[in-house]
C-alpha angles and dihedrals in degrees: 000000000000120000113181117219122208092206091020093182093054096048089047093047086055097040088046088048084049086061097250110147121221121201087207128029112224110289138167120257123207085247092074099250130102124226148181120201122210126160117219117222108283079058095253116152111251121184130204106192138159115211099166110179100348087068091073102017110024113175088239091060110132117234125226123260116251 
């Protein structure tokens, strides 16, 4: 499950002082988001992630054909 975060590092750094455990700190992927992975008790993945712009534009978005 995917939850996007406007200010990702700070969410992460509350959540973490609560006591919650990431398997992953907030990093930047090649794919131009950063993201932090956590699993929730029944050991399903869940993602924090902030894209901005590059959720709806990213630089790699295919064009239509004219």
């Amino acid at each position: 499950m995917y939850f996007e975060c406007d200010d990702l590092d700070a969410t992460v750094g509350v959540l973490v002082n609560a006591g919650i455990v990431f398997a992953c700190g907030p990093e930047d992927k090649s794919w131009l988001w950063r993201e932090a992975e956590l699993f929730d008790p029944g050991g399903n993945r869940v993602i924090l992630y902030h894209a901005g712009s590059n959720r709806i534009d990213p630089p790699w978005k295919v064009l239509p054909i004219e």
